[in-house]
N, C-alpha and C positions, 0 to 999 in steps of 0.2 A: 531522567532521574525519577527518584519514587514519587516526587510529590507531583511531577508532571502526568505519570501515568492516573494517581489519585483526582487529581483535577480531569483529566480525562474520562474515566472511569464514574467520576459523581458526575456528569452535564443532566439535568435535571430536564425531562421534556425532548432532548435529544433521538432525531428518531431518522431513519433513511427514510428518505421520499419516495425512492422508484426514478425514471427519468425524469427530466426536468424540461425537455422542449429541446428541436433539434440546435447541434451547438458542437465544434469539434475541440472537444476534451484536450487535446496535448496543445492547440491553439489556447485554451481558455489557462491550462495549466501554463504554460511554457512565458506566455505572455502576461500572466502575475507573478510568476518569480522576477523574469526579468522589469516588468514598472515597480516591483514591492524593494528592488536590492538586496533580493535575497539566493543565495544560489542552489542551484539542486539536490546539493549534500543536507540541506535545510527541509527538501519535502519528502515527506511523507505521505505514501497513494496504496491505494487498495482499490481494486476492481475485479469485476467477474467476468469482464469477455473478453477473449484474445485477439479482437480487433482493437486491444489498446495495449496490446503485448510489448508494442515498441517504443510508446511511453514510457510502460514500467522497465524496460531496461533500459532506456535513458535516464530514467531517474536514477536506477540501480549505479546502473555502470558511476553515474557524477556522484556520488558516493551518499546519494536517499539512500530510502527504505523502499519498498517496492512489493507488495505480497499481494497473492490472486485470494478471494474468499468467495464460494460456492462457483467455482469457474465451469464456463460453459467448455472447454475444453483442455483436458488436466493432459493431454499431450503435448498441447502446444506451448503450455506454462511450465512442461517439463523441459521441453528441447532449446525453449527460451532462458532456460535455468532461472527463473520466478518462483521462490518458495509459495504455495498453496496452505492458508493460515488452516487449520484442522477444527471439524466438527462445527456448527452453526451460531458458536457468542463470537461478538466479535469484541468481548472484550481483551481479551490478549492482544489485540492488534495494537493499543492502547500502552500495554507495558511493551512491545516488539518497537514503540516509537519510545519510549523512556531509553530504554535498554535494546540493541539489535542486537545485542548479542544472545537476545531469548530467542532469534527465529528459529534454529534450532529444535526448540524446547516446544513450539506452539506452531511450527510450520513441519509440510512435507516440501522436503529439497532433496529427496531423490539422490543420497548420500553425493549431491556436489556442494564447494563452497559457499555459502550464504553471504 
């Protein structure tokens, strides 16, 4: 909703890190939905490298959100049908979890489904 993207959109001091130390990503994801009670259709992920493509379409597929932003390989986010969030804010991503129905609006999908 709007005031989720708002709250999203204002996090004051919020900033990406870079990596964080070695750690396997759909391990650390997969394994907090399932301890938190929460299901997949609940997360919401963005990443740039297509060594975590199968992630994001598992997240996709379980009915998340799932968008690549500055990806290291815009082939393989395409053939994986992973919409790619467009141009360098990532604040869209922000209302793309409010609202999915903006990926469309703020991603390239490569005129497939979203």
């Amino acid at each position: 909703n709007a005031k989720t993207a708002e709250v999203l959109l204002n996090l004051r001091g919020a900033q990406l890190l870079g990596k964080v130390g070695p750690f396997k990503k759909s391990d650390a994801i997969f394994n907090h939905v399932e301890k938190s009670d929460y299901t997949l259709s609940q997360v919401a992920a963005i990443d740039d490298s297509s060594a975590n493509i199968t992630t994001l379409a598992k997240i996709r597929d379980r009915g998340g959100v799932a968008v690549g932003f500055r990806v290291n390989d815009a082939n393989a986010f395409k053939e994986a049908r992973i919409p790619v969030l467009r141009g360098e804010d990532l604040r869209p991503f922000a209302e793309i979890v409010a609202d999915p129905a903006k990926i469309r609006q703020y991603c390239e999908t490569w005129g497939i489904e979203a």
